[in-house]
Gaussian input, Z-matrix of N, CA and C with variables (Angstrom, degrees):
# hf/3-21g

backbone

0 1
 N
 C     1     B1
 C     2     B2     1     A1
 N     3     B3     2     A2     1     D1
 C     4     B4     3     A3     2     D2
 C     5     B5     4     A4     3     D3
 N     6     B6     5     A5     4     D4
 C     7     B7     6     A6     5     D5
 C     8     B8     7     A7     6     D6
 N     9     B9     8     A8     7     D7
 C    10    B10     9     A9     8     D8
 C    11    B11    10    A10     9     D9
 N    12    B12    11    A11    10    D10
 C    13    B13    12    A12    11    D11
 C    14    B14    13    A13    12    D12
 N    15    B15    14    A14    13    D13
 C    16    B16    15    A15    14    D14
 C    17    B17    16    A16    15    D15
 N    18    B18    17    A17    16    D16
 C    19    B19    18    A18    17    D17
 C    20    B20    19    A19    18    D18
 N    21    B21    20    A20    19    D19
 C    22    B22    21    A21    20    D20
 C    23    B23    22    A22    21    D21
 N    24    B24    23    A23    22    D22
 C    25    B25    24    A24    23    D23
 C    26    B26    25    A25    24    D24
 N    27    B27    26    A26    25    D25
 C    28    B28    27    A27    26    D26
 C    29    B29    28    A28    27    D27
 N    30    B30    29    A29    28    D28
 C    31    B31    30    A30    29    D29
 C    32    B32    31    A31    30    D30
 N    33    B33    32    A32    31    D31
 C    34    B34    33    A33    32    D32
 C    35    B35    34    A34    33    D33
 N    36    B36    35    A35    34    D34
 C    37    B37    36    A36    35    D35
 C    38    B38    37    A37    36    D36
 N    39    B39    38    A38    37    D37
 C    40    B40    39    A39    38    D38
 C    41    B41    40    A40    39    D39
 N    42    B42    41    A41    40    D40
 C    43    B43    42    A42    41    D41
 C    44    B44    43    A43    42    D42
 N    45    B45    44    A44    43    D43
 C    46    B46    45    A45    44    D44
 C    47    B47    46    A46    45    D45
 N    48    B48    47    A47    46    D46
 C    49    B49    48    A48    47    D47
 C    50    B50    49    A49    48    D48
 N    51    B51    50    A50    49    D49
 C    52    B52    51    A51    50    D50
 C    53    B53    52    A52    51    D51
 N    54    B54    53    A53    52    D52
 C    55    B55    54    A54    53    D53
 C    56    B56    55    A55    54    D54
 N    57    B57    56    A56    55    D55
 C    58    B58    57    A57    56    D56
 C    59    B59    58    A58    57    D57
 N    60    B60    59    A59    58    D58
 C    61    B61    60    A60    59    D59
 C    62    B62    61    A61    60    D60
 N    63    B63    62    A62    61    D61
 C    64    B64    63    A63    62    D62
 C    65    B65    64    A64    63    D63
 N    66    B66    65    A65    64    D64
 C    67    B67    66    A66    65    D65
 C    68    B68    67    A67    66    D66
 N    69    B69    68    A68    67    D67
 C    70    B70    69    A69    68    D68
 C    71    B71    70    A70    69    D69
 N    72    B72    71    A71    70    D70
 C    73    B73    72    A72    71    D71
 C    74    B74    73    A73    72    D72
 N    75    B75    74    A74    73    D73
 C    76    B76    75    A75    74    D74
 C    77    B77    76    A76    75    D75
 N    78    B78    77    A77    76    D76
 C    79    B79    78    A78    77    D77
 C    80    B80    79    A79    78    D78
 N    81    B81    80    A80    79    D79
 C    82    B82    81    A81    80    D80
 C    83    B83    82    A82    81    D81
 N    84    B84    83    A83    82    D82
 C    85    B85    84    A84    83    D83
 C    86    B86    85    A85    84    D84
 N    87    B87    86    A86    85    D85
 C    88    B88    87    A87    86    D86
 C    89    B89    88    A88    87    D87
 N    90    B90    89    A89    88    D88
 C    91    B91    90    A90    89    D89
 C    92    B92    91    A91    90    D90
 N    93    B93    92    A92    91    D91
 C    94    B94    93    A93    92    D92
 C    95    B95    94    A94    93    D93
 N    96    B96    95    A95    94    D94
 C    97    B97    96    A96    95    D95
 C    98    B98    97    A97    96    D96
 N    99    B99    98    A98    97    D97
 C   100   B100    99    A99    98    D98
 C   101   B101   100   A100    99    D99
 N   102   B102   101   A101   100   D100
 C   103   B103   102   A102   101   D101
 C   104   B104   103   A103   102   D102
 N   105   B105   104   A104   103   D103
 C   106   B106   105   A105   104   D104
 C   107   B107   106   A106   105   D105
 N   108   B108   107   A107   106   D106
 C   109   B109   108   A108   107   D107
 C   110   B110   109   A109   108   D108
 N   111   B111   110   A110   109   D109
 C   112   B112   111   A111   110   D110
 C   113   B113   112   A112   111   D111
 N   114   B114   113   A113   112   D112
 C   115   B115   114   A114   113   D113
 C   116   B116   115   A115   114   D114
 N   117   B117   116   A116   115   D115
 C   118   B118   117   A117   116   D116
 C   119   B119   118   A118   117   D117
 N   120   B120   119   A119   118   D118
 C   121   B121   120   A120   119   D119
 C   122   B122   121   A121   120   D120
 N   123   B123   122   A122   121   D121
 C   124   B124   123   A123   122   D122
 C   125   B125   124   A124   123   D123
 N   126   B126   125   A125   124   D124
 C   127   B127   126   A126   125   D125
 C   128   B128   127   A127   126   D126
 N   129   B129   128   A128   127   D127
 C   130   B130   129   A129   128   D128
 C   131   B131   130   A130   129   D129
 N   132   B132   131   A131   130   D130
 C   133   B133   132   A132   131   D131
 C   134   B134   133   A133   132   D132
 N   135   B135   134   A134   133   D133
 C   136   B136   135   A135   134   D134
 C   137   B137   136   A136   135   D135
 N   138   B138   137   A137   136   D136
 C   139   B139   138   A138   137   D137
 C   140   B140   139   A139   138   D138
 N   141   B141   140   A140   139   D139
 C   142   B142   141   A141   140   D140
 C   143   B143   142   A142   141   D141
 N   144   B144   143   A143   142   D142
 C   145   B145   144   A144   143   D143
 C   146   B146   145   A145   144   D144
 N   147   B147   146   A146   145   D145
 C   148   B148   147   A147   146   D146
 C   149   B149   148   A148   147   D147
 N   150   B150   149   A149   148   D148
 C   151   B151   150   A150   149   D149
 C   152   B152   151   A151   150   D150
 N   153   B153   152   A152   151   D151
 C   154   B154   153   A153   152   D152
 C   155   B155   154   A154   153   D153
 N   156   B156   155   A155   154   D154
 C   157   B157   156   A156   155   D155
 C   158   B158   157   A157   156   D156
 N   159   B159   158   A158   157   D157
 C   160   B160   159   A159   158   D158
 C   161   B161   160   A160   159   D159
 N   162   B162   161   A161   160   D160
 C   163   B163   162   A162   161   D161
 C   164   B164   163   A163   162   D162
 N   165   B165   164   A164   163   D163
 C   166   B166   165   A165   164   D164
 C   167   B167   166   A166   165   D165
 N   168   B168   167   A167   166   D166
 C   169   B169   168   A168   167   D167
 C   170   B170   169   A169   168   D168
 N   171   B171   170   A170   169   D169
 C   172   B172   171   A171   170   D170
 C   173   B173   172   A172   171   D171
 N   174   B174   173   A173   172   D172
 C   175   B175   174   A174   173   D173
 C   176   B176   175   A175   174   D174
 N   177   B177   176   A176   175   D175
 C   178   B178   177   A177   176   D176
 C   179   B179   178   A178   177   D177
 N   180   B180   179   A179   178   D178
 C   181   B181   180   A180   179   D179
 C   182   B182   181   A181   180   D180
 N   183   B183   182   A182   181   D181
 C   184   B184   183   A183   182   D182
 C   185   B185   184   A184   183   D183
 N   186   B186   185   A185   184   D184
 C   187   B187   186   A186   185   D185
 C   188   B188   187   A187   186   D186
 N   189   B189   188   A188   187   D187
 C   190   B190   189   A189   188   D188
 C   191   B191   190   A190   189   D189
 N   192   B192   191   A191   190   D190
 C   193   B193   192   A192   191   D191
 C   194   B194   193   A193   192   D192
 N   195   B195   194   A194   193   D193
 C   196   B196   195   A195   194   D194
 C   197   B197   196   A196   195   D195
 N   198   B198   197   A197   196   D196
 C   199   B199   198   A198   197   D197
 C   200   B200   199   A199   198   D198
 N   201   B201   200   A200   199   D199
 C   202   B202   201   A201   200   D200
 C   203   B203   202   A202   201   D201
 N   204   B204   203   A203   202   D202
 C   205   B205   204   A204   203   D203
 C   206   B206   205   A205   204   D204
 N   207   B207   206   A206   205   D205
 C   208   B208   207   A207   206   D206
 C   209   B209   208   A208   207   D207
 N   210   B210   209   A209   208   D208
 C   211   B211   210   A210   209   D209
 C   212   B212   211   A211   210   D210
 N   213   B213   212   A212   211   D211
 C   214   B214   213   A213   212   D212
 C   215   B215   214   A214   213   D213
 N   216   B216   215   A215   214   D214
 C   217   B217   216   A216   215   D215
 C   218   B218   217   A217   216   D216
 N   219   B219   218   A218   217   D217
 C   220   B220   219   A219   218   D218
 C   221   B221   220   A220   219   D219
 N   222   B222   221   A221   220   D220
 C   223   B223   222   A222   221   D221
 C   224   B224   223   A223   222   D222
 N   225   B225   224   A224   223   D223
 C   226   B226   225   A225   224   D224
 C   227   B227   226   A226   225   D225
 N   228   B228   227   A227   226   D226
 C   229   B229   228   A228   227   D227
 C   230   B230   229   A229   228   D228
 N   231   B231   230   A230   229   D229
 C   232   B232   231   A231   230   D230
 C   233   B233   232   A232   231   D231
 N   234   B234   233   A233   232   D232
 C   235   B235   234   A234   233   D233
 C   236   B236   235   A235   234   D234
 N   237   B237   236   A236   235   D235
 C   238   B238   237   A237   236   D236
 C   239   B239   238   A238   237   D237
 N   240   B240   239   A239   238   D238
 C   241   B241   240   A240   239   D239
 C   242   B242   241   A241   240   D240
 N   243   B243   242   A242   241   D241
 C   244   B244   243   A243   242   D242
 C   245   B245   244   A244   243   D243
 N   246   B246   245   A245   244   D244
 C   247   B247   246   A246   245   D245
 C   248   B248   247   A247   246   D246
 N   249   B249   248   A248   247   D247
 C   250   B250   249   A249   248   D248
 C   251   B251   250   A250   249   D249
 N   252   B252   251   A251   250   D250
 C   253   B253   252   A252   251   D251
 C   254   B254   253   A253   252   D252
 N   255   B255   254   A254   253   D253
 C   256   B256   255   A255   254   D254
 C   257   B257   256   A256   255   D255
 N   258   B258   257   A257   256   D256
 C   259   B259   258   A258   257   D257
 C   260   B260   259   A259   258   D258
 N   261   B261   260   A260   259   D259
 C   262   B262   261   A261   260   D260
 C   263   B263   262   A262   261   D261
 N   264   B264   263   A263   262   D262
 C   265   B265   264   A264   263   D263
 C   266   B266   265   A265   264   D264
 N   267   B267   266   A266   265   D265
 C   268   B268   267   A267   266   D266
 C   269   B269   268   A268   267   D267
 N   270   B270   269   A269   268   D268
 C   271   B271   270   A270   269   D269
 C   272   B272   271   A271   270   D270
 N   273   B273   272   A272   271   D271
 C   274   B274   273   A273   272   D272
 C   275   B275   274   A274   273   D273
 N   276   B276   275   A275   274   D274
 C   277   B277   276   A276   275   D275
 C   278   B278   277   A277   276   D276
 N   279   B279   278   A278   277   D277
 C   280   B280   279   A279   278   D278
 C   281   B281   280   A280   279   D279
 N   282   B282   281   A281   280   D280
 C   283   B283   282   A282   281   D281
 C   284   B284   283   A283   282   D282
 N   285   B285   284   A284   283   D283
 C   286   B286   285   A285   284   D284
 C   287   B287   286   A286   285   D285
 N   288   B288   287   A287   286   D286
 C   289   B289   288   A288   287   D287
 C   290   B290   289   A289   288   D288
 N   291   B291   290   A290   289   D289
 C   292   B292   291   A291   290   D290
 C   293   B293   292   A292   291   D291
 N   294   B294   293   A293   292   D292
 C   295   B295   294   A294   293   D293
 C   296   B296   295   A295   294   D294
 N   297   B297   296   A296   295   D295
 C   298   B298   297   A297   296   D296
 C   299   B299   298   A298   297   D297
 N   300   B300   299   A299   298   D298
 C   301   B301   300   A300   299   D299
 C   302   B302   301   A301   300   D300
 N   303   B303   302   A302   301   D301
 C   304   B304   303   A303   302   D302
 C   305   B305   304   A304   303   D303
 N   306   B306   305   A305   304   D304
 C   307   B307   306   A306   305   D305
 C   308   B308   307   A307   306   D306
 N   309   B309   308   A308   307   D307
 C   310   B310   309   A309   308   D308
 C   311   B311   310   A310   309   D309
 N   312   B312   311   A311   310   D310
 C   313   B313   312   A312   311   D311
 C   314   B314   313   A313   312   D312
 N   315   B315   314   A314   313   D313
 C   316   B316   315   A315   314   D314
 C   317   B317   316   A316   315   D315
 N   318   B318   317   A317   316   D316
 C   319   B319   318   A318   317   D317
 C   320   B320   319   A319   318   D318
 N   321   B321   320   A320   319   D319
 C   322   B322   321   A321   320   D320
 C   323   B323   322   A322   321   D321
 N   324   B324   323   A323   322   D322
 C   325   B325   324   A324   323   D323
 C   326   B326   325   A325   324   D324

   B1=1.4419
   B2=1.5199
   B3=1.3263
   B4=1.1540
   B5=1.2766
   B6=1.5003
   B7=1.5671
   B8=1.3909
   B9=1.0724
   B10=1.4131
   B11=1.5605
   B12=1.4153
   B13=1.8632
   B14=1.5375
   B15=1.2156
   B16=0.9906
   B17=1.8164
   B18=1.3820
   B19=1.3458
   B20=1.4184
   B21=1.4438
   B22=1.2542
   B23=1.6747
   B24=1.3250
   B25=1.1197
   B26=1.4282
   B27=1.6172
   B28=1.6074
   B29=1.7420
   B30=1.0814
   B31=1.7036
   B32=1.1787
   B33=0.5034
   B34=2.3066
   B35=1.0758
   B36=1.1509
   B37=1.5284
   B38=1.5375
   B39=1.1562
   B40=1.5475
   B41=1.5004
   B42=2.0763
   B43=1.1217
   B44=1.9725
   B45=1.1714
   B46=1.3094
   B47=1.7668
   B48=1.5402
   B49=1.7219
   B50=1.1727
   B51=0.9063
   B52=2.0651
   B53=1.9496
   B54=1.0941
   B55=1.0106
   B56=1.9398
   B57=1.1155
   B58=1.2383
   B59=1.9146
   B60=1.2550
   B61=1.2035
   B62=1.4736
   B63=1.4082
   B64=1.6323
   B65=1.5044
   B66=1.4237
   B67=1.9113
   B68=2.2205
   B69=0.8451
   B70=1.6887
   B71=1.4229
   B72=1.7238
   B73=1.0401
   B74=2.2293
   B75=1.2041
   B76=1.6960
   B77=1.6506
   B78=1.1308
   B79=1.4338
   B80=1.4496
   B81=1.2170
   B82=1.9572
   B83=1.3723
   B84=1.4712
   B85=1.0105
   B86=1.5729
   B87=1.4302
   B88=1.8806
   B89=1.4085
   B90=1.6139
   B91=1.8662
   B92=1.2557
   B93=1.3796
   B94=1.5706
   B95=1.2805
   B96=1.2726
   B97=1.6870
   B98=1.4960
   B99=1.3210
   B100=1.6372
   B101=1.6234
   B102=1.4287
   B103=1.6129
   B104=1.0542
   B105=1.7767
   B106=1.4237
   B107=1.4679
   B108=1.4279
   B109=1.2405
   B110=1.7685
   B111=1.0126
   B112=1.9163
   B113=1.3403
   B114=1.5377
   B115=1.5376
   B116=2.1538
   B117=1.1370
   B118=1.6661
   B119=1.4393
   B120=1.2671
   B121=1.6795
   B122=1.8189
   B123=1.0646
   B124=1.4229
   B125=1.2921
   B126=1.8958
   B127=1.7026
   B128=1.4828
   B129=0.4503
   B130=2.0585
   B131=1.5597
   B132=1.3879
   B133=1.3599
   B134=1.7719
   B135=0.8932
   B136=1.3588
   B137=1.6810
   B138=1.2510
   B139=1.8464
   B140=1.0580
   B141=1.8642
   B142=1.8929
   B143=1.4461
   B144=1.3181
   B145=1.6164
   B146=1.4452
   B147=1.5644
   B148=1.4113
   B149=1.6159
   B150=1.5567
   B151=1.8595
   B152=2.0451
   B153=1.1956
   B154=1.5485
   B155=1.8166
   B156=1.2656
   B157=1.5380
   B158=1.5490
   B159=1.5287
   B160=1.6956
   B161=1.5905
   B162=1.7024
   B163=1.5683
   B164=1.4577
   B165=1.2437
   B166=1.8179
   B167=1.4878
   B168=1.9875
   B169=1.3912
   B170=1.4916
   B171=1.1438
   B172=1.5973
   B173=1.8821
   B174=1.8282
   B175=1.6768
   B176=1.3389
   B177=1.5651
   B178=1.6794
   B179=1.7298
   B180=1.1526
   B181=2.0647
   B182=1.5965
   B183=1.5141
   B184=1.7230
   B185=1.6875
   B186=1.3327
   B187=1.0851
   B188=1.5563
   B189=1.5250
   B190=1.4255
   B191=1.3523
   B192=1.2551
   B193=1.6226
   B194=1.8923
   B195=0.9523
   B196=1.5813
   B197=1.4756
   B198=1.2389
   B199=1.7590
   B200=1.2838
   B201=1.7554
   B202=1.2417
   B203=1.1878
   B204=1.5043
   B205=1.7786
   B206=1.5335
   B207=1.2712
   B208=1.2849
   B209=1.5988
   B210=1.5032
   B211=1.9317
   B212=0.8310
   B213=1.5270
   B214=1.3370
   B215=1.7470
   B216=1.7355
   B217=1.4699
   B218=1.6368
   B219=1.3099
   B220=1.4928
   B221=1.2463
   B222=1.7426
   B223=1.3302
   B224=1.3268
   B225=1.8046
   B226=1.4943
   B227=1.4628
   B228=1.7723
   B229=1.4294
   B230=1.6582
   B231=1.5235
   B232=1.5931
   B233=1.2941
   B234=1.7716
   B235=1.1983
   B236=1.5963
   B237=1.5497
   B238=1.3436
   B239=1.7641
   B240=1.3128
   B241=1.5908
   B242=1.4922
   B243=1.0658
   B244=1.6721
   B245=1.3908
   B246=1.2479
   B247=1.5626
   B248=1.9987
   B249=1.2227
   B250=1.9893
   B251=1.7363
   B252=0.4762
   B253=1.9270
   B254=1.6621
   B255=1.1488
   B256=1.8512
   B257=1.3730
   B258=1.2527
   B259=1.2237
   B260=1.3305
   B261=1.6697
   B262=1.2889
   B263=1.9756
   B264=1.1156
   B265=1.4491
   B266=1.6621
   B267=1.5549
   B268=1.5641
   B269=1.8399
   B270=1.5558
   B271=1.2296
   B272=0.9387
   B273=1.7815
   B274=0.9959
   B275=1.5792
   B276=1.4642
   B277=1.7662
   B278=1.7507
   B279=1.2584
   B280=1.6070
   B281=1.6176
   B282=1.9048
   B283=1.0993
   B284=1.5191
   B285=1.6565
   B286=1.5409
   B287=1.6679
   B288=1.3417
   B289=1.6208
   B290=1.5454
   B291=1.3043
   B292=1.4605
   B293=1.6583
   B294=0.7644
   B295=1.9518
   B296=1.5543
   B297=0.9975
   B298=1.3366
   B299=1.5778
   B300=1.2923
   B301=1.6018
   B302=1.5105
   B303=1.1424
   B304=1.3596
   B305=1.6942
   B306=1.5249
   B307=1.3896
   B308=1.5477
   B309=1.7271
   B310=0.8112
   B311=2.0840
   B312=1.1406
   B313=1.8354
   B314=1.7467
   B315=1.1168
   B316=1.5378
   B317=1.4127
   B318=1.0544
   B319=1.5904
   B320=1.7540
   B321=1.3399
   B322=1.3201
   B323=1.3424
   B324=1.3751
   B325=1.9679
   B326=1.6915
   A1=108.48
   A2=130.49
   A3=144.51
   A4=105.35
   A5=116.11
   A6=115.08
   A7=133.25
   A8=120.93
   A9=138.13
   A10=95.34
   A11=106.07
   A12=99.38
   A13=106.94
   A14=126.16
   A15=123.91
   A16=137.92
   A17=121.22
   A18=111.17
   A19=125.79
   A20=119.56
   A21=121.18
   A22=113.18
   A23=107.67
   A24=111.43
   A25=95.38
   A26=136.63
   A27=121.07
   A28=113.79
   A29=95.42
   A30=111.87
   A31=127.69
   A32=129.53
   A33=144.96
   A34=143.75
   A35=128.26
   A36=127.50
   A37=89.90
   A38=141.42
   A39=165.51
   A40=98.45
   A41=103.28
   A42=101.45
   A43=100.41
   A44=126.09
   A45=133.52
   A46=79.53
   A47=110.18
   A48=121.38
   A49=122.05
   A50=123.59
   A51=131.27
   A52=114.67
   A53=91.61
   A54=109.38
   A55=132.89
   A56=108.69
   A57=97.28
   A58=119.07
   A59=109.56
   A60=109.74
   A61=140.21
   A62=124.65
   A63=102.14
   A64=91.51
   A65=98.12
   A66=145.19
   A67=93.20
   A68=106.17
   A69=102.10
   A70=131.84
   A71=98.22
   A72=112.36
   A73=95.92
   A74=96.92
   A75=116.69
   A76=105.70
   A77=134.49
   A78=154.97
   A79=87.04
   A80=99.11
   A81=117.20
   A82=109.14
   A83=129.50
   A84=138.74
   A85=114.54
   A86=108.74
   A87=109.79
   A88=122.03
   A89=94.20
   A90=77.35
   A91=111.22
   A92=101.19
   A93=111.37
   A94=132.81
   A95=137.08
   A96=127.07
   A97=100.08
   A98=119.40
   A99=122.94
   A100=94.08
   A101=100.93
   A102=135.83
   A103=129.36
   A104=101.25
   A105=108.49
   A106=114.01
   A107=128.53
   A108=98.30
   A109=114.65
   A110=96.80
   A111=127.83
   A112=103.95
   A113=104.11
   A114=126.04
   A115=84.43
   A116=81.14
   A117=92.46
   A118=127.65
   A119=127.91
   A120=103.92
   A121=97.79
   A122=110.42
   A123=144.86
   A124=115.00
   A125=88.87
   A126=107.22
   A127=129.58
   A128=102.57
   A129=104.93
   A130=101.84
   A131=99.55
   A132=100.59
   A133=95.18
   A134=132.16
   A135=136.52
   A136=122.97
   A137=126.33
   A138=106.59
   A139=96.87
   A140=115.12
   A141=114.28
   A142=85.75
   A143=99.81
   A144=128.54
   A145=106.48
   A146=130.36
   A147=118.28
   A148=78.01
   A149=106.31
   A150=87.91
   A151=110.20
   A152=85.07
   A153=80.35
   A154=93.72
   A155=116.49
   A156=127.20
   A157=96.44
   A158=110.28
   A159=133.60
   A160=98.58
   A161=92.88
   A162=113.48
   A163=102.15
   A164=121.07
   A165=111.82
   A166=104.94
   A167=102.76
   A168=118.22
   A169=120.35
   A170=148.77
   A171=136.41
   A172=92.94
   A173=112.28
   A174=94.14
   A175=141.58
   A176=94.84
   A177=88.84
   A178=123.75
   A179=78.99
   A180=108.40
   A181=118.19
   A182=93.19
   A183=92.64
   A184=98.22
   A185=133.29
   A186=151.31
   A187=116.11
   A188=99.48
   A189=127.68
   A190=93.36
   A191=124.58
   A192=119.53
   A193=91.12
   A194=147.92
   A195=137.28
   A196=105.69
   A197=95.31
   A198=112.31
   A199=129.34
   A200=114.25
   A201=139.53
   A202=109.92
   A203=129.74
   A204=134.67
   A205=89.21
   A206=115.18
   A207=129.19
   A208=82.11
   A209=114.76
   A210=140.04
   A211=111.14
   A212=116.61
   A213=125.96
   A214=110.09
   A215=96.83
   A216=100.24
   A217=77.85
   A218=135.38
   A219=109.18
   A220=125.20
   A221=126.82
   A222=118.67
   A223=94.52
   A224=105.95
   A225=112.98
   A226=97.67
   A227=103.58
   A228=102.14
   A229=109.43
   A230=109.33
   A231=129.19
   A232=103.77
   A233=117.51
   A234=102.10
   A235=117.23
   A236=136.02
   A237=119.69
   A238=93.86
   A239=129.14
   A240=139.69
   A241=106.42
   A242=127.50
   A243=144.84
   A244=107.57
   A245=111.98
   A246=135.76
   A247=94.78
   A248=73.58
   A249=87.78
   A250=118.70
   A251=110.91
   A252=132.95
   A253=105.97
   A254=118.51
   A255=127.00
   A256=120.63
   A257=111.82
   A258=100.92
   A259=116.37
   A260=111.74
   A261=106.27
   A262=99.58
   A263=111.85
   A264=113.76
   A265=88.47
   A266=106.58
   A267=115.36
   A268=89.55
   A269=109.04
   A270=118.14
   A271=122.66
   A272=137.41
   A273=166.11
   A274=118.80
   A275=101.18
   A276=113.47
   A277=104.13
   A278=107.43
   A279=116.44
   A280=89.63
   A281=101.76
   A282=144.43
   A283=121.74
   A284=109.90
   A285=116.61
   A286=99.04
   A287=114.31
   A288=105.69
   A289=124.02
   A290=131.40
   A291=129.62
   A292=111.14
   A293=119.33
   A294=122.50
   A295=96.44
   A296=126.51
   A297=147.10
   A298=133.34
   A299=123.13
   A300=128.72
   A301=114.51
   A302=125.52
   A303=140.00
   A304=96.67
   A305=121.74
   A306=129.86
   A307=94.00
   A308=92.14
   A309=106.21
   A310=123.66
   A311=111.70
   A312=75.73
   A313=109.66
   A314=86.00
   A315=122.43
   A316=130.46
   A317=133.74
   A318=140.29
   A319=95.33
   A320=103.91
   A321=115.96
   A322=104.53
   A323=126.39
   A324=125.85
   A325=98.60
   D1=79.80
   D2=145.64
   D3=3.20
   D4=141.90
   D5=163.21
   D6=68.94
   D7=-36.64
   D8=174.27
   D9=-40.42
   D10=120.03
   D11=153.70
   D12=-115.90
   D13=127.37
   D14=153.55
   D15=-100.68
   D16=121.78
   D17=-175.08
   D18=-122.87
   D19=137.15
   D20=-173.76
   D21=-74.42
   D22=122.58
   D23=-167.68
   D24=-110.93
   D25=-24.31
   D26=148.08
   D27=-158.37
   D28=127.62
   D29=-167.35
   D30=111.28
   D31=-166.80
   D32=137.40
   D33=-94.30
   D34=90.59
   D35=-153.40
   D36=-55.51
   D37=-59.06
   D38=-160.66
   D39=-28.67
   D40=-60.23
   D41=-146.84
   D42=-105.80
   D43=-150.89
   D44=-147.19
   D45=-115.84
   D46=138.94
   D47=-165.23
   D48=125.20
   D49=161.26
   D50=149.17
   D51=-57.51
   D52=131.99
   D53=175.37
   D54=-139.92
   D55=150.88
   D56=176.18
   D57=-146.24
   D58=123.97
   D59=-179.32
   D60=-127.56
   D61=125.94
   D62=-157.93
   D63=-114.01
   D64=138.00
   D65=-173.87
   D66=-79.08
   D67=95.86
   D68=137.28
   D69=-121.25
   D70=122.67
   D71=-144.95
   D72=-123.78
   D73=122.94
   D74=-172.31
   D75=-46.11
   D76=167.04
   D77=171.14
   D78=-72.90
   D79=146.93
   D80=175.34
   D81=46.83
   D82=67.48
   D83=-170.57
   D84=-141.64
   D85=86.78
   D86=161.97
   D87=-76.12
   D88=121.23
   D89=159.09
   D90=-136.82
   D91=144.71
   D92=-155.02
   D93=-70.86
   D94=-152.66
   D95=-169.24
   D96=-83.38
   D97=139.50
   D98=172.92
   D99=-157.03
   D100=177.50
   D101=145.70
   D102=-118.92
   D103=174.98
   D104=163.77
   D105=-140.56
   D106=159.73
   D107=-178.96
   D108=-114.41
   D109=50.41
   D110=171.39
   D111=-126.09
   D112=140.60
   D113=172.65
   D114=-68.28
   D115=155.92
   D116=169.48
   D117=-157.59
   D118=116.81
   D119=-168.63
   D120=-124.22
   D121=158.12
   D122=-151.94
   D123=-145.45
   D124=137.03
   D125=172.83
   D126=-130.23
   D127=83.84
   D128=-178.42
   D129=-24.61
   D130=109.75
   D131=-174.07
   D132=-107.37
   D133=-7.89
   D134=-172.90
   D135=-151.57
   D136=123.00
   D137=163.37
   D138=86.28
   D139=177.39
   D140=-177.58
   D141=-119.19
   D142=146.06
   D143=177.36
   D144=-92.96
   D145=165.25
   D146=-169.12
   D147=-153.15
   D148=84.76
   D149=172.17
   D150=-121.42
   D151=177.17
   D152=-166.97
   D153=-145.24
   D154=171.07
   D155=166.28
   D156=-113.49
   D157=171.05
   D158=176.43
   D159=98.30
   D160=167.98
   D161=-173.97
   D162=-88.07
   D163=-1.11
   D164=179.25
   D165=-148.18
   D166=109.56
   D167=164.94
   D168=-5.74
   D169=103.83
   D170=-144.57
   D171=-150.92
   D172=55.77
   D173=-175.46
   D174=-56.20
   D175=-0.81
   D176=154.77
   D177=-112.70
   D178=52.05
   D179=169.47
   D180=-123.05
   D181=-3.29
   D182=-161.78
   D183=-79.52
   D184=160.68
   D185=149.71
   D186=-100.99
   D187=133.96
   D188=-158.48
   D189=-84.95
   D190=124.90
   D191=-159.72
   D192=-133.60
   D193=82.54
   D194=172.24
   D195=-88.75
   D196=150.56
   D197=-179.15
   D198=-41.52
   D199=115.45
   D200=-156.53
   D201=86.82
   D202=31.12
   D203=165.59
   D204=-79.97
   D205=159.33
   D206=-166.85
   D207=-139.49
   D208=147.49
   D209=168.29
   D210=-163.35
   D211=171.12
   D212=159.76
   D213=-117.44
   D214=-167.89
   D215=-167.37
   D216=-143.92
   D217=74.15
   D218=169.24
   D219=-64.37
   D220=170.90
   D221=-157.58
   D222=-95.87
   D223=128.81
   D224=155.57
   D225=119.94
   D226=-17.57
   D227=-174.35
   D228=-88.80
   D229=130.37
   D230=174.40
   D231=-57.95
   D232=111.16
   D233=150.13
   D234=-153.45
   D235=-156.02
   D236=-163.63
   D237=173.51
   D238=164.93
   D239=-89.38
   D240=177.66
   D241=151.56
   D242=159.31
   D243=-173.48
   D244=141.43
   D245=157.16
   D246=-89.65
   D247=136.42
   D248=150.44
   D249=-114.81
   D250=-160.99
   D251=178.34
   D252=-18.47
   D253=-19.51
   D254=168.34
   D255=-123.81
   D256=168.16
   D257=165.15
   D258=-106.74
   D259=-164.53
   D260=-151.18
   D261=-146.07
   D262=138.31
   D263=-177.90
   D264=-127.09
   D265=125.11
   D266=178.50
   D267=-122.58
   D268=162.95
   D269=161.57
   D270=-142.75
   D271=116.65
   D272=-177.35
   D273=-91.90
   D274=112.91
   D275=164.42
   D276=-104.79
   D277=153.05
   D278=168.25
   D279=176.02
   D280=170.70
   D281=-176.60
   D282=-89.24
   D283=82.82
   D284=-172.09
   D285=-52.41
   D286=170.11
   D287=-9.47
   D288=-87.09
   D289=156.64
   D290=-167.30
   D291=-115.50
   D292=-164.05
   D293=173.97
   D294=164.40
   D295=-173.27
   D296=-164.71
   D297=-145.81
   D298=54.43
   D299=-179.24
   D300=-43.87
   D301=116.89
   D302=177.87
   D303=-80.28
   D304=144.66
   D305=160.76
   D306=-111.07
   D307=173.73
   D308=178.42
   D309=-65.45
   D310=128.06
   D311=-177.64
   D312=-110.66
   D313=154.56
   D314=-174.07
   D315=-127.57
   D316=128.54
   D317=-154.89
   D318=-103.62
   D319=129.87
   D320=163.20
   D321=-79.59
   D322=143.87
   D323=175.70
   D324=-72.35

């Protein structure tokens, strides 16, 4: 996923603790089905978010998320993302340590 910066704004996602990290993420930007295995909750601090749950990219599943939408990411749960036409600054707290399992992705018609 190209572009993505992500920065720790307190902890280590890596290591064992609380943590918190905010995602800026480019205009025209998918990223595909994954997990984590930390509960995680999230705020659109900037731009509209396009997120969705399931193991296969499905864009008419996404939820229209604009700045100050509040979600979560529970652990184990499949899910995946697009920016359109802006970008997007999200911020993420959870309970290291974290990582990120990629699935396979797959396009709903």
């Amino acid at each position: 996923m190209t572009g993505i910066e992500t920065i720790a704004l307190r902890g280590d996602a890596d290591r064992s603790g609380p943590y918190t990290i905010e995602m800026r993420i480019p205009a025209h930007t998918r990223i595909p089905p994954h997990l984590h295995p930390d509960d995680r909750v999230a705020t659109v601090v900037s731009g509209t978010w396009y997120f969705g749950y399931g193991d296969a990219f499905d864009a008419a599943r996404l939820a229209t998320l604009p700045a100050g939408s509040f979600y979560t990411e529970p652990a184990g749960q499949v899910h995946y993302a697009e920016t359109h036409d802006t970008a997007v600054v999200v911020q993420l707290t959870g309970q290291g340590p974290s990582g990120t399992t990629a699935r396979a992705s797959r396009m709903q018609p």
